[in-house]
N, C-alpha and C positions, 0 to 999 in steps of 0.2 A: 504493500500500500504506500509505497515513500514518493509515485507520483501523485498520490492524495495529498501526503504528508507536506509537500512540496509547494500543491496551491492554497493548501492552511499557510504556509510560511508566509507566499507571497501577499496572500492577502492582509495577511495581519504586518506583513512590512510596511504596506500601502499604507494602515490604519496608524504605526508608526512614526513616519517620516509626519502625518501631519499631528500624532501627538506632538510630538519633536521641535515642528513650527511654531506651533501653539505655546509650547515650554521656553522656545527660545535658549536665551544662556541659563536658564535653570537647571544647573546640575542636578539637582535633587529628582527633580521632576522628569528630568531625561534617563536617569538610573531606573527610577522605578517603570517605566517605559520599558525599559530596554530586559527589566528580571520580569516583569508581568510577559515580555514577548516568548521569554525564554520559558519559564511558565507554563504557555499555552502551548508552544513546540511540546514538550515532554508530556502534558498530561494527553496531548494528540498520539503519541507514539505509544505510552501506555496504552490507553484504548483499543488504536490499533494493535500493538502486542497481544492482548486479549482475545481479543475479537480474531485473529488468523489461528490461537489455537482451539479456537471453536470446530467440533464435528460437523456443523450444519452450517450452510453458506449464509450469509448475512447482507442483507444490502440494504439504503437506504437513497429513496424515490423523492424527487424534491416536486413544486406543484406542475413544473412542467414537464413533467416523467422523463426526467434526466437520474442518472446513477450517477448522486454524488458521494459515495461512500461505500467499502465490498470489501469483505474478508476475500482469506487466499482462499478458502474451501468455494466460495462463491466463483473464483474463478476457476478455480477446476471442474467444477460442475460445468459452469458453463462458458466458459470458454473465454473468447476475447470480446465477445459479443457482449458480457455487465459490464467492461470497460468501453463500452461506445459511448462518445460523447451525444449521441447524435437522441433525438427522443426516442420511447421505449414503441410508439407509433410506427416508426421509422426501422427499426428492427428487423431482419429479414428471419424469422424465426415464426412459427403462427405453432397454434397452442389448443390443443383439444380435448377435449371430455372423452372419459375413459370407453363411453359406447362408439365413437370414431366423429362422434358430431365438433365441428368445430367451436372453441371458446371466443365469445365474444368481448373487444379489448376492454369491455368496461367491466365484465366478468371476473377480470382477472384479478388477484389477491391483492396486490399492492394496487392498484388503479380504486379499486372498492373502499381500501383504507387510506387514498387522499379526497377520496367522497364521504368519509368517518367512520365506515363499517369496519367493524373486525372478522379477520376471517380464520377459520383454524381446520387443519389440517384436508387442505381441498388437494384432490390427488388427479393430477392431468399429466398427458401428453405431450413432449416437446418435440417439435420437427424444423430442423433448419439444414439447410446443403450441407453436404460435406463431412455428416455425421448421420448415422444409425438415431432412429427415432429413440429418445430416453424418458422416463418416466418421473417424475416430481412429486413431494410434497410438501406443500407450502404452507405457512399462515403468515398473516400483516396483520398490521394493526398503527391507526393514524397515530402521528405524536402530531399536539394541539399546542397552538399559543394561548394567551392569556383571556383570549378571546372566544375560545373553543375553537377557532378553527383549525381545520389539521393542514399544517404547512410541509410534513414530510409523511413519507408511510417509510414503516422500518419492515423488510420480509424474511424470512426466514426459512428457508427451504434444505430438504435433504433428495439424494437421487435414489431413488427405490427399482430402480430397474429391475435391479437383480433380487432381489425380494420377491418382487411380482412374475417374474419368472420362474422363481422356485413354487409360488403358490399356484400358478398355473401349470407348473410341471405335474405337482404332487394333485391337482382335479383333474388332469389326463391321465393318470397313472389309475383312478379311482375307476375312467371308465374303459382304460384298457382290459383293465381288471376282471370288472363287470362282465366285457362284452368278451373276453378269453376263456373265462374260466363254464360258461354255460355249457360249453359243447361235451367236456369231459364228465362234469355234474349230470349234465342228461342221460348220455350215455353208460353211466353209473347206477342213476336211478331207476332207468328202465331193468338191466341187469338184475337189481334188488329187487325190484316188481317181479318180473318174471321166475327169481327165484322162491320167492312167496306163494305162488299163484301156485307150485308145483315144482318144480326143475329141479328143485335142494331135492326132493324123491329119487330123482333122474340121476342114476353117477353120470352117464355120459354129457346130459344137458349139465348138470350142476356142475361139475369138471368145466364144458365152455364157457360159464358163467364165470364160475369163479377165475378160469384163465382172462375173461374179458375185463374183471373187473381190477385185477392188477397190474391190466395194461395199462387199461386208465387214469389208474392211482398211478404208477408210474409217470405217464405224459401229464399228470396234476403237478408234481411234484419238479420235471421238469417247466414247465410252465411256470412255476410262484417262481424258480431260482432265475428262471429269463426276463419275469417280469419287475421283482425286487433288481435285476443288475440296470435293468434300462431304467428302472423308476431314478436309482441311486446315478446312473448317468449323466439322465437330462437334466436333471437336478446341480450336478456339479459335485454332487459330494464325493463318487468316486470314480474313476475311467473303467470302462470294461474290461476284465481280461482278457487276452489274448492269445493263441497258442496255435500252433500246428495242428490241424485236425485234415483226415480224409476224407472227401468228400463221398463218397462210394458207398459205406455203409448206412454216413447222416442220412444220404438223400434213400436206400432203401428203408430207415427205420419212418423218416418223414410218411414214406409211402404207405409201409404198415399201421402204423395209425391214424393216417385219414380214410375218412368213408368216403364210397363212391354208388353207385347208383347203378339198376341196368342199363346195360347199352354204352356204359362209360367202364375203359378200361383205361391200369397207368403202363405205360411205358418209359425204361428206366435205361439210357444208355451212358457210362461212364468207364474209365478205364481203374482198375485199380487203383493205379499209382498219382492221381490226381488229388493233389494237398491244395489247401489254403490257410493263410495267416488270420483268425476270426474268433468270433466266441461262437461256440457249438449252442450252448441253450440258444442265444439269439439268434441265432440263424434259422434252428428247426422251427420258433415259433414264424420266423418270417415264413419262410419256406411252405410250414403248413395252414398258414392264411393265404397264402396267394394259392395254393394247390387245392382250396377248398374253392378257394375263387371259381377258380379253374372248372371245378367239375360243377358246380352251378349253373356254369355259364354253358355247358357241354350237352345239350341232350341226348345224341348219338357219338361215340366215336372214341378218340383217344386224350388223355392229359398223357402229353412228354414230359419226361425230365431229363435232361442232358446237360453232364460236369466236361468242360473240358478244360484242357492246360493251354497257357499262352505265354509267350514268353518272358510276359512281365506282371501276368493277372492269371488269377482264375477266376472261371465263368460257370454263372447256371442259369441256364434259359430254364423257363416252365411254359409251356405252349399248349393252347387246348383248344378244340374245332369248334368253338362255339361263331357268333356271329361277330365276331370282334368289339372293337369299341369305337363310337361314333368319333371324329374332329372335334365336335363340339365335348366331349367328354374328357379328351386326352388331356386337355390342360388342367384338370382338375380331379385326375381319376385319385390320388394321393389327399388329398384331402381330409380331416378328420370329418366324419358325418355327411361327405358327400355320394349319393348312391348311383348316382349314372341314367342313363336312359336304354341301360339294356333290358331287354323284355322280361329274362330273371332276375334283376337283382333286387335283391330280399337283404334284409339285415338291418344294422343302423349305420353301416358305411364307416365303420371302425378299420375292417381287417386291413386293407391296404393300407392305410396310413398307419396304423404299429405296426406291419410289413417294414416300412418304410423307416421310421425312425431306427426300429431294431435295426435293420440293415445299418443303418448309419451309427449306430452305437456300437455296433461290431467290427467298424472298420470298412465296409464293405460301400457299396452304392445299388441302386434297386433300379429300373428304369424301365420304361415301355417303350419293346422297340418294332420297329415292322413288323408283318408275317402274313406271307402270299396270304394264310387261313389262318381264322382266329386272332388269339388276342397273346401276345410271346413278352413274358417280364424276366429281366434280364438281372439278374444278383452276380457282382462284379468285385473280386475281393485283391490282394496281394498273394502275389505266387509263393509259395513258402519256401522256394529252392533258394529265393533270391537273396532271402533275408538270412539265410546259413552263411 
């Protein structure tokens, strides 16, 4: 703040020189002038000393919404832009309500508190070139002259970006959750049914029950551990693991535990010796979301899987002869809750987008790409020969 500091000096020199005048040869008079100057420099610098070891940015708005005064935190938040001289009107920065509607400038906290309002903790939107949209919380409140009227507003803000991202991480994770965990509970429950009804009599039936129902519990079990490492991911708390795994048996176990339907068969081509650099729980869950995809979208024919090696990546198409996916669809097939315009799709439009982040929590990339027939998504990892 010492170019603050600097026009406190000047001014108060200004206000000097004509004490000074005034004093004439008054020694006496020009001393006290000159310790009251020094004075006002030191309790300025104090202040601001204070005020930059503040966590929360601090500025203060004069009547013409000019920034005459800002911690360093203020400037780090926001840049170079609370040091513009220029009015806060003038700004190239515009400011928005958390539902995406835009803030109006008389809205805004400190504009409110040179109108006398106080305002606490209002939580908006910042967008200006040159920087990633970030997230704010504010309060003002006017300081008043003698007269009531408020001649500055003082604001106070923190950046919660990363806050609101963790809380919006952890209410995707709730409906990842949700929307993963039904398929194995179903199919568990029916099992239980059916062994109730009769089947536990049955050794042969009770035997495939009980074989199904430990499959299940198994793909349960991998699912909470894929879903707890992405939860803990996106969140930032911790990075995925990562390890050398073969792709050959994942993509056959992927296959044994998704259901398919008549007339829908999978086909499985990969060579042995075909590694990637990835986390195996996240992958089988991406894997068996888009291969459910897949046979939904299928009413006759084949869902592919094909692992192969490249010299610098390995690759897994999953390809199935359904009716493809519309232009209008492709830009947004990834989506959370977006369901498409294909004539099957059913669900609430989760699977491909936890496809999709899990692939990216894994190191990997997911994408949709041509295919003469059907609809072909493409899972794109690190070759593992490389990283030896």
């Amino acid at each position: 703040m010492s170019d603050q500091l600097e026009g406190v000096a000047a001014r108060f020199d200004e206000l000097r020189s004509r004490l000074e005048a005034v004093a004439g040869k008054d020694t006496v008079l020009a001393q006290m002038v000159a310790e009251l100057a020094e004075a006002v420099i030191r309790q300025a610098g104090l202040i601001d000393a204070i005020l930059d070891q503040l966590p929360v940015g601090v500025a203060v708005i004069d009547p013409s919404f000019r920034v005459t005064r800002f911690n360093q935190r203020a400037r780090e938040i926001s840049g170079p832009v609370v040091s513009s001289t220029a009015p806060m009107r003038d700004w190239l920065v515009e400011l928005y309500h958390l539902d995406g509607t835009p803030m109006d400038f008389d809205e805004r906290p400190s504009v409110r508190a040179l109108l006398g309002e106080t305002s606490q903790d209002v939580v908006y939107e910042v967008r200006e070139s040159g920087r990633p949209p970030y997230v704010l919380k504010g309060s003002a409140t006017p300081i008043r002259n003698e007269e009531g009227v408020a001649i500055f507003a003082v604001s106070v803000f923190e950046d919660i970006t990363e806050s609101q991202r963790r809380e919006q991480a952890d209410r995707e994770f709730v409906a990842n959750a949700a929307h993963q965990i039904r398929t194995p509970i179903a199919a568990m429950l029916s099992a239980s049914q059916a062994l109730q009804a009769g089947a536990k009599d049955e050794p042969e039936m009770r035997d495939r029950f009980l074989s199904h129902l430990d499959r299940e519990l198994a793909r349960m079990q991998m699912l909470a551990d894929g879903l707890l490492v992405l939860a803990r991911a996106e969140r930032g708390d911790i990075a995925a693991p990562l390890s050398v795994i073969e792709l050959r048996p994942m993509l056959e176990r992927v296959i044994e535990h998704s259901a398919t339907k008549n007339g829908v068969d999978f086909k499985l081509v990969c060579p042995d010796d075909v590694t990637a650099y990835t986390n195996e729980a996240l992958v089988s869950e991406a894997l068996a979301n888009v291969v459910t995809n897949a046979v939904q979208h299928t009413k006759r024919g084949t869902v592919a899987l094909r692992g192969e090696q490249h010299p610098d990546a390995a690759r897994i198409d999953v390809n199935d002869q359904g009716p493809g996916i519309s232009d209008a669809d492709r830009e947004r097939i990834f989506e959370r809750f977006y369901r498409g315009q294909r004539p099957a799709a059913t669900g609430v439009g989760l699977g491909l987008a936890i496809a999709a982040a899990a692939t990216h929590t894994a190191g990997g990339t997911l994408e949709l790409v041509d295919s003469p027939v059907g609809a072909c998504f493409r899972f794109t990892f690190q070759r593992a020969t490389v990283l030896r």
